[in-house]
N, C-alpha and C positions, 0 to 999 in steps of 0.2 A: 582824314582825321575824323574817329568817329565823334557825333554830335554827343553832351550832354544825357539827353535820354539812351541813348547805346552803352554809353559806356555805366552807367547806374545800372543799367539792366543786367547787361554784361555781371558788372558788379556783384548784386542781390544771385544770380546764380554761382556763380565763388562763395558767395555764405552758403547758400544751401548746400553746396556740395560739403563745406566744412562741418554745416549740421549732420551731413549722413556721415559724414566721417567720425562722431562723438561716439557713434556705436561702437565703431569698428575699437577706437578708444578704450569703451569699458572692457571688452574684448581681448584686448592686449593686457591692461593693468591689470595686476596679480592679485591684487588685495581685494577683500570685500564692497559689497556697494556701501554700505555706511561708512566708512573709516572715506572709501572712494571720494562720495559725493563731501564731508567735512572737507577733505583737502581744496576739493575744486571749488567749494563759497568761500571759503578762507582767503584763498590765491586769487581768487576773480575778483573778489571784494577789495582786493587792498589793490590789483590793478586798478580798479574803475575810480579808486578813493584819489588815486594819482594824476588820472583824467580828470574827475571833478575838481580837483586842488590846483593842475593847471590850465584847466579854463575860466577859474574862477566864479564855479556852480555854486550856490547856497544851497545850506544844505538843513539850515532853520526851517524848521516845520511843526504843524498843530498836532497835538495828544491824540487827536481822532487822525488822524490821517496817519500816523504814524503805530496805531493799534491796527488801520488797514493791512497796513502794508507789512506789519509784523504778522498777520493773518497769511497774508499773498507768500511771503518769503517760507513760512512753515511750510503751504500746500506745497510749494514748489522741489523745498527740500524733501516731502514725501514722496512726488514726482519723478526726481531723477534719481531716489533711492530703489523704488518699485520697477524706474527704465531699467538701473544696470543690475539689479534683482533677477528681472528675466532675462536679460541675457546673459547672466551668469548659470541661470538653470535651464536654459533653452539654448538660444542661439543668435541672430544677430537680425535673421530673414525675419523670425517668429515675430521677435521685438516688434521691429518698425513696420511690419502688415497688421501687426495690431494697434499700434500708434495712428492708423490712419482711421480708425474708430472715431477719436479726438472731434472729429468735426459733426458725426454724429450724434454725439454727447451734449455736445455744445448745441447744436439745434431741439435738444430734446430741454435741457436747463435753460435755453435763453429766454425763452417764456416769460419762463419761474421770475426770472432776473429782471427781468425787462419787461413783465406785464406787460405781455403782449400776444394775440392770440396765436394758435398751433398754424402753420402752413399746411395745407394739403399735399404737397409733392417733400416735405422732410421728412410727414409721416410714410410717403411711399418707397423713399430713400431710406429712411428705417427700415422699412422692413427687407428692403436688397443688402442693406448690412448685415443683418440678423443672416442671410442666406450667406454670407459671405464667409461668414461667421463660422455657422454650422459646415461648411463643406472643408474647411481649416480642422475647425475641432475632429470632424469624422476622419479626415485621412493624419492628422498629425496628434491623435493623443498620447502620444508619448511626451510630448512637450505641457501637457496641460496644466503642469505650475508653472511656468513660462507665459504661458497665454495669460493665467490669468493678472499674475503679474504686471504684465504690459496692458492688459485692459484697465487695470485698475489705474496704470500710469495716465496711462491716455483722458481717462475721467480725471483726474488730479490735474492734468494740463488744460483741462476744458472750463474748470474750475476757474482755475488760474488767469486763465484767458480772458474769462464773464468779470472777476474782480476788476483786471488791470485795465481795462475796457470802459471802466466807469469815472477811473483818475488818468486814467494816458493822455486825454485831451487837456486833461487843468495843469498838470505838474509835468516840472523835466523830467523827461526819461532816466535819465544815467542814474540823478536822484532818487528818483525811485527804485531799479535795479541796485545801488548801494543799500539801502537800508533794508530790504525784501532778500540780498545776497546774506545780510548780517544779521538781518533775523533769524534766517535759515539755519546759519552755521551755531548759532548762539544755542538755539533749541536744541540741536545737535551734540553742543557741547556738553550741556549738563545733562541731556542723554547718559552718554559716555560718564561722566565724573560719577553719576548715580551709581552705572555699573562697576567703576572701578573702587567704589564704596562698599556695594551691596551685594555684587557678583561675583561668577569667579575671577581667578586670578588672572585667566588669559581673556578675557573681556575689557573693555573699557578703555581708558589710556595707560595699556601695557608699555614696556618697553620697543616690544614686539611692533607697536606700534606705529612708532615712528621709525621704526627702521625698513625702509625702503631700499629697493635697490635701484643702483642706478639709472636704468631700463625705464623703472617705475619713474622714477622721477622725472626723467624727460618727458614720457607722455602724457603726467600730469600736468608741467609746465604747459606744451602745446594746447590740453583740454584747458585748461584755467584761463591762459591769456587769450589763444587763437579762438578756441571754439566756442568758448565763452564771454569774456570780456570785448574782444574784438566783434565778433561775431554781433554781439548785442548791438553796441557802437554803429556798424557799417548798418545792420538792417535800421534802423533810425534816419538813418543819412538818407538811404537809397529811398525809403518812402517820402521824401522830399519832395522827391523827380518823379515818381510811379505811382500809378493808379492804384487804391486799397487792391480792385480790381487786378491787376498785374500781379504784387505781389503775392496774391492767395494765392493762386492758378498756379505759380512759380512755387512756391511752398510746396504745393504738391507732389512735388517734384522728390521730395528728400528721403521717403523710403525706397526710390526707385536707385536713385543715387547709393543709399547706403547698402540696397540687397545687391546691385551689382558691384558695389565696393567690397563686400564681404564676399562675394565668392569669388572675385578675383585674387586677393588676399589670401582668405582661406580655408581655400576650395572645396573639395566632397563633400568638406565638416557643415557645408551652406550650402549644398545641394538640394532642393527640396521636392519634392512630386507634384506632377503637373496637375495636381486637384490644387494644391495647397497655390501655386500661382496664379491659377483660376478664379478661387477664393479672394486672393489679395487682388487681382484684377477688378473684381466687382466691388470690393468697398472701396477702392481709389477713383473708381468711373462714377462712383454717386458722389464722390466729396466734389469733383470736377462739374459736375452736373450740377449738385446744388451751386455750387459758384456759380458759374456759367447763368442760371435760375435768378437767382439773388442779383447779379449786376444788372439781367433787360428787367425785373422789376423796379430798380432802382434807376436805371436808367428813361425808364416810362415816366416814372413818377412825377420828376422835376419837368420836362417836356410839356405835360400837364398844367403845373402849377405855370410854368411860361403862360401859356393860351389863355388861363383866367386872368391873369396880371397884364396882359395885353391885350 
């Protein structure tokens, strides 16, 4: 029987694989990324409202905390509008080798965020992204609104990250995913209502709209509850049991998961040239790296702080 930490771990890799799976996801559903990502805050939001209502979460909260988090849920819904954005105008590999920017981004704003000085080895991990970068863009520009797409996603999720990072330790989780799911889709909505005012006819909430086919509707259900509501939920859990440490490392994991998800699935159309996995090799080996970096600095630190206190 495996122990407690196996089976979490276990666990936390089941979500990641379902995260690379969200690609494969937008990939299949027909419809655009906007109408897309509305459905899936809509459907996850009123999952999670279900989880909160029977666990008996509060969900009473301050005007400032709640302008946060109205802030976090906007970036977020720009996020996974600009995710299925490129992969609707690239492809699936493209997407998530540029999602693994994300941690790059995030090292370069966390500073900003967290007043606190530049490390030496992010700036040097910066610049093996930049190379990673460049050697993607030279052999695959044919995808280059695709790229940029996805980069911009990946800055929107680094964003997001730096915000939730400053309330994840005071306030419940789900809490917070509910109202940041609701802000999302609210902003969204009158998006839409503007356009179906002030646009054309086949803009907005057409009839066109809401009609989906059945196809669609399944894999938005799966994206909305599995990939996303559940998803949220278990990685919550599993950080219980596992190390920040563990689950980053494991994170990393998710584009490898999703580009061999997608060409297995469907195949040539995700074939890509051995520069372009070169490329994706070298910014996933610096995001590991800077992990790897960050836990023995952290791991020194308190060691330290022991020896003066004793």
């Amino acid at each position: 029987m495996p122990n407690v930490k196996l089976q979490n771990y276990l666990h936390l890799h089941f979500i990641i694989f379902i995260w690379g799976f969200t690609a494969i996801l937008g990939e299949l559903i027909s419809i655009e990324a906007i109408p897309l990502v509305w459905y899936r805050m809509l459907l996850a939001s009123i999952f999670i409202f279900f989880y909160v209502y029977l666990k008996k979460i509060s969900l009473t909260i301050s005007r400032k905390l709640f302008v946060t988090l109205f802030i976090a849920g906007v970036i977020i819904a720009l996020h996974w509008i600009t995710f299925f954005e490129a992969i609707k105008v690239s492809n699936v590999s493209i997407t998530l080798a540029m999602m693994s920017t994300g941690a790059f981004f995030t090292s370069v704003l966390e500073p900003i965020f967290y007043k606190r000085k530049v490390i030496w080895y992010e700036v040097l991990f910066g610049a093996l992204v930049i190379v990673g970068l460049y050697i993607i863009f030279k052999v695959e520009g044919d995808y280059l609104l695709g790229i940029l797409y996805a980069l911009c996603s990946a800055l929107l999720s680094s964003i997001f990250s730096l915000i939730n990072g400053k309330i994840a330790q005071q306030y419940n989780s789900s809490m917070i995913s509910y109202y940041e799911l609701l802000s999302g889709v609210g902003v969204i909505t009158v998006y839409l209502g503007i356009l179906s005012i002030f646009g054309k006819e086949t803009e907005g909430f057409t009839v066109a709209f809401f009609q989906l086919s059945a196809q669609d509707w399944i894999y938005m259900f799966i994206l909305a509850s599995v990939c996303t509501a559940y998803a949220f939920i278990g990685s919550v859990h599993v950080m219980k049991y596992l190390s920040p440490y563990t689950v980053m490392l494991t994170i990393n994991l998710e584009p490898v998961y999703g580009i061999v998800l997608a060409f297995l699935i469907f195949g040539e159309a995700e074939k890509m040239s051995s520069q372009f996995y070169l490329g994706a090799l070298i910014i996933l080996s610096t995001v590991i790296l800077n992990g790897i970096l960050k836990n023995a600095k952290k791991r020194k630190r308190p060691s330290t702080l022991d020896s003066i206190t004793k």
